[in-house]
DRENBA-292698 format. One record per residue (C-alpha): residue number from 1; x, y, z. Coordinates in pm, 1 decimal. Layout:
% residues N
<atom><nr>NUM</nr><c1>X</c1><c2>Y</c2><c3>Z</c3></atom>
...
% end
This chain:
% residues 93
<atom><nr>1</nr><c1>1381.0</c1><c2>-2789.8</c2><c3>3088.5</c3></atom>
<atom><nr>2</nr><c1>1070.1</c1><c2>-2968.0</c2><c3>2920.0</c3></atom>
<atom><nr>3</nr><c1>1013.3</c1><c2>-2880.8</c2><c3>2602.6</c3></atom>
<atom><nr>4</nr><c1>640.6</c1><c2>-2713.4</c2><c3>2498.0</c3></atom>
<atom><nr>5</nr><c1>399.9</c1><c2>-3002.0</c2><c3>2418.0</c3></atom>
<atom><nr>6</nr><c1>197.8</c1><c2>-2884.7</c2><c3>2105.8</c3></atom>
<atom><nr>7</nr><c1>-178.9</c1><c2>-2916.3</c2><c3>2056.3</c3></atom>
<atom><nr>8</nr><c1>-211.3</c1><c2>-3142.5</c2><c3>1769.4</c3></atom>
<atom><nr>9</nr><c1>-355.8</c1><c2>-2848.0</c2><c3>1567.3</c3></atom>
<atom><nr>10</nr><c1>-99.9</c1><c2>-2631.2</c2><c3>1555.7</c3></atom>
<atom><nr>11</nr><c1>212.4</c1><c2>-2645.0</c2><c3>1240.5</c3></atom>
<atom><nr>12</nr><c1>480.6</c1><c2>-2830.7</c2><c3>1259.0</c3></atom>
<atom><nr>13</nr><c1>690.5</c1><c2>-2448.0</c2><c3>1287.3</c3></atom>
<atom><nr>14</nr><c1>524.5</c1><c2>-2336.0</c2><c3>1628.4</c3></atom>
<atom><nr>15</nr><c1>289.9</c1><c2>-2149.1</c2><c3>1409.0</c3></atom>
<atom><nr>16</nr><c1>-76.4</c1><c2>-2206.4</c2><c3>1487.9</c3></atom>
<atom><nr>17</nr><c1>-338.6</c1><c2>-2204.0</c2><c3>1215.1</c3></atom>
<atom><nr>18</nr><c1>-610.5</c1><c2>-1957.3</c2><c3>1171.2</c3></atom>
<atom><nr>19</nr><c1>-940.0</c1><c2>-1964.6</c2><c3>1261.1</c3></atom>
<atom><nr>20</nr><c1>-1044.9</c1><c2>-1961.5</c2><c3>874.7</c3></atom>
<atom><nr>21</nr><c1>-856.1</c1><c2>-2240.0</c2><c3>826.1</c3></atom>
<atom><nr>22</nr><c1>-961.9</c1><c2>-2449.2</c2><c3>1045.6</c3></atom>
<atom><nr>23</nr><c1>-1296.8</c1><c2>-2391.4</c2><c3>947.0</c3></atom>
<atom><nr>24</nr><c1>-1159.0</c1><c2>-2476.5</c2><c3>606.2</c3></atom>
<atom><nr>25</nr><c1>-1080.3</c1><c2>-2808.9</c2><c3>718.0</c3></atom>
<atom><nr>26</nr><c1>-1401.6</c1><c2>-2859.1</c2><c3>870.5</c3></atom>
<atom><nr>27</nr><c1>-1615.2</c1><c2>-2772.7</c2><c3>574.1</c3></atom>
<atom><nr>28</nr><c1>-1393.9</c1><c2>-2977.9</c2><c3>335.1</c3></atom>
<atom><nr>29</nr><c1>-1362.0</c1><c2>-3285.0</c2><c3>515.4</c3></atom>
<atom><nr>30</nr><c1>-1796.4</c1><c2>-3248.9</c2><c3>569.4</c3></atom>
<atom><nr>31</nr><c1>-1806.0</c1><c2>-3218.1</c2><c3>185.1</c3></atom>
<atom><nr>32</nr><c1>-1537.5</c1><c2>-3517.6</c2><c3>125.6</c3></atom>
<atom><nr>33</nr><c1>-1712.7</c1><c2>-3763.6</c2><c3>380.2</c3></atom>
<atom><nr>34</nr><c1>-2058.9</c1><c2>-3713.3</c2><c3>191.8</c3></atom>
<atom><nr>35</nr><c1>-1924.5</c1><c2>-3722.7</c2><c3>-154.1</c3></atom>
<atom><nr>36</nr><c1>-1783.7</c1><c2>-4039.5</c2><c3>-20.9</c3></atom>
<atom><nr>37</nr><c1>-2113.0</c1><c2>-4142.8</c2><c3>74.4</c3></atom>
<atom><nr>38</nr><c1>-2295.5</c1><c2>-4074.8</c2><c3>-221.8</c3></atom>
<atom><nr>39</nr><c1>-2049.0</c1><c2>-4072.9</c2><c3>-525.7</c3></atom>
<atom><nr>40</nr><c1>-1873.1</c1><c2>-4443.2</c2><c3>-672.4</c3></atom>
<atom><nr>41</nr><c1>-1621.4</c1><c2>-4267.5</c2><c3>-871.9</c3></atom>
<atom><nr>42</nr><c1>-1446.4</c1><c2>-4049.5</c2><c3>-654.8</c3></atom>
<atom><nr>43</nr><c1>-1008.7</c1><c2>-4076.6</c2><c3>-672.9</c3></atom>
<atom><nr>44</nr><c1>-928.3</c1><c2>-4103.6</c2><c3>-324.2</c3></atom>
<atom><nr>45</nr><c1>-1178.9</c1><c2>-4285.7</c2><c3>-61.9</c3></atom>
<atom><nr>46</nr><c1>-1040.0</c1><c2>-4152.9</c2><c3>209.6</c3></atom>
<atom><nr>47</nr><c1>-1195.0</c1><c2>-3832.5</c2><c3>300.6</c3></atom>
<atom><nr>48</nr><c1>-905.7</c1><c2>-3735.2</c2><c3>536.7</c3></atom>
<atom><nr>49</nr><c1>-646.3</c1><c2>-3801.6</c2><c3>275.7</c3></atom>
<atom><nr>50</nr><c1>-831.3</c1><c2>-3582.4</c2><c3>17.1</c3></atom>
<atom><nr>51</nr><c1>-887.5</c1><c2>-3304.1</c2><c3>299.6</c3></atom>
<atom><nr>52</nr><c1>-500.5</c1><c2>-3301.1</c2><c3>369.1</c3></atom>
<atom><nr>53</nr><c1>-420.6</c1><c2>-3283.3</c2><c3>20.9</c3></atom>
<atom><nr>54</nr><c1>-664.6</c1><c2>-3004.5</c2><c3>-99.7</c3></atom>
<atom><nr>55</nr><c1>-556.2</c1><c2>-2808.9</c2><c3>206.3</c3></atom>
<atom><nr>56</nr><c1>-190.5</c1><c2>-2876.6</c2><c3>180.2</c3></atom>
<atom><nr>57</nr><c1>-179.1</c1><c2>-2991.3</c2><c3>550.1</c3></atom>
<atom><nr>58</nr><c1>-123.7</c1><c2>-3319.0</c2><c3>761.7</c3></atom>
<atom><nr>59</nr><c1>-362.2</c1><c2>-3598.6</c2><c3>786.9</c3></atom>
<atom><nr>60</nr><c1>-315.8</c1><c2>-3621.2</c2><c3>1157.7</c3></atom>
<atom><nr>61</nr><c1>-406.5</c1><c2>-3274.2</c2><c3>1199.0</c3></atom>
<atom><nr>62</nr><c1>-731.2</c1><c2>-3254.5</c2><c3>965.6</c3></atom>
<atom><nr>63</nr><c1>-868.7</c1><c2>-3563.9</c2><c3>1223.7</c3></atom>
<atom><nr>64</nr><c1>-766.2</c1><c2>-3408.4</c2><c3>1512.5</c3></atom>
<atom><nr>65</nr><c1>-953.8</c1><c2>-3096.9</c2><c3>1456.9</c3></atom>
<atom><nr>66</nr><c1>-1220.7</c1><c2>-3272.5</c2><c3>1295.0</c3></atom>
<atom><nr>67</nr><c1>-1286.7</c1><c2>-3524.9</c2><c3>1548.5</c3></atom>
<atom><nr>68</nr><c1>-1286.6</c1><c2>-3192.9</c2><c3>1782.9</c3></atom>
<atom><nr>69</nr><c1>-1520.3</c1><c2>-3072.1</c2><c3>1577.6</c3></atom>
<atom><nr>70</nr><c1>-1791.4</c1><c2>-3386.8</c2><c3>1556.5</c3></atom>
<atom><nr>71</nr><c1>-1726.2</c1><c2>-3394.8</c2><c3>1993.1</c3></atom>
<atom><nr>72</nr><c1>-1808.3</c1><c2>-3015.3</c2><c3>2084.7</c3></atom>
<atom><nr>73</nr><c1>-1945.9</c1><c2>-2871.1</c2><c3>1744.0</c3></atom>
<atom><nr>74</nr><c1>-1660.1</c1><c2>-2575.7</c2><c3>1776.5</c3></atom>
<atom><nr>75</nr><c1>-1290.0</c1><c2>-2585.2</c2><c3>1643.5</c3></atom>
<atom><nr>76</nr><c1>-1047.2</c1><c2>-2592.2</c2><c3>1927.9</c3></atom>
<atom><nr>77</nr><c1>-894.6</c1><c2>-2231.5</c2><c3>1979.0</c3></atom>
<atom><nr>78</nr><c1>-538.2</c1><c2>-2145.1</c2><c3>2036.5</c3></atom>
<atom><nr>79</nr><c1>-410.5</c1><c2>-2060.5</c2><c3>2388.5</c3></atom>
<atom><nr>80</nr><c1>-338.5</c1><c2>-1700.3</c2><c3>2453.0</c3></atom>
<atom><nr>81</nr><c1>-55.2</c1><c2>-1571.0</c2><c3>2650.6</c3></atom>
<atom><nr>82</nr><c1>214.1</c1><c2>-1678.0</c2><c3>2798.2</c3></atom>
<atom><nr>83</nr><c1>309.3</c1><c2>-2097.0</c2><c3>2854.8</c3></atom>
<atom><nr>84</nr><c1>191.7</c1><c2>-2028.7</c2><c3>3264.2</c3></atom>
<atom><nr>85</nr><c1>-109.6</c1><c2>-1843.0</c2><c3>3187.5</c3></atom>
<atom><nr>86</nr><c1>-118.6</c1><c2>-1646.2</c2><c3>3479.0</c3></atom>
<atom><nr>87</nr><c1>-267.7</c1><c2>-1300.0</c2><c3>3598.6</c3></atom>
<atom><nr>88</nr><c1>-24.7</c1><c2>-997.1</c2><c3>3649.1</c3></atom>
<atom><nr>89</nr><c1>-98.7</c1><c2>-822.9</c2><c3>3960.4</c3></atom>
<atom><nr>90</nr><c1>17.4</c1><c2>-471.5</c2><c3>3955.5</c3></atom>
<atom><nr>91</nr><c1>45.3</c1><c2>-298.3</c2><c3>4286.5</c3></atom>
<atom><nr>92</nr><c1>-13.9</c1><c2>90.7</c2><c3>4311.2</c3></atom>
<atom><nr>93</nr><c1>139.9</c1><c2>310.5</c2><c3>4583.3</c3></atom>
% end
């Protein structure tokens, strides 16, 4: 049996994470890439690095729902229901 292929956003534990937080990591990595822009003395020049670390969260995952983000201007929602995603007909007598 094939196991479930995760979106790139979700945890590592199956767990996906909130809306909020995604548009944490959205904000935050907008006001990393222009201090990055504008500032000469900031720690860490990498604006995904600094996002993962003040959100205690993966780098891959702050660019995948960033670049997500800068493609459709929405974060990408989780997937409700079950893995077929099919309607339930219910037949009355």
């Amino acid at each position: 049996m094939p196991s479930k292929i995760r979106p790139p956003w979700e945890s590592i534990q199956g767990k996906s994470y909130s809306y909020d937080k995604k548009w944490d990591i959205v904000a935050v990595m907008k006001r990393c890439k222009l201090e990055n822009e504008i500032s000469l003395t900031i720690s860490t020049k990498n604006p995904r690095k600094r996002t993962a670390a003040y959100l205690l969260t993966y780098e891959n995952v702050v660019s995948q729902i960033y670049s997500h983000y800068q493609k459709y201007g929405t974060i990408p929602i989780n997937n409700q229901g079950n893995y077929i995603n099919h309607s339930t007909v219910i037949v009355r007598k």
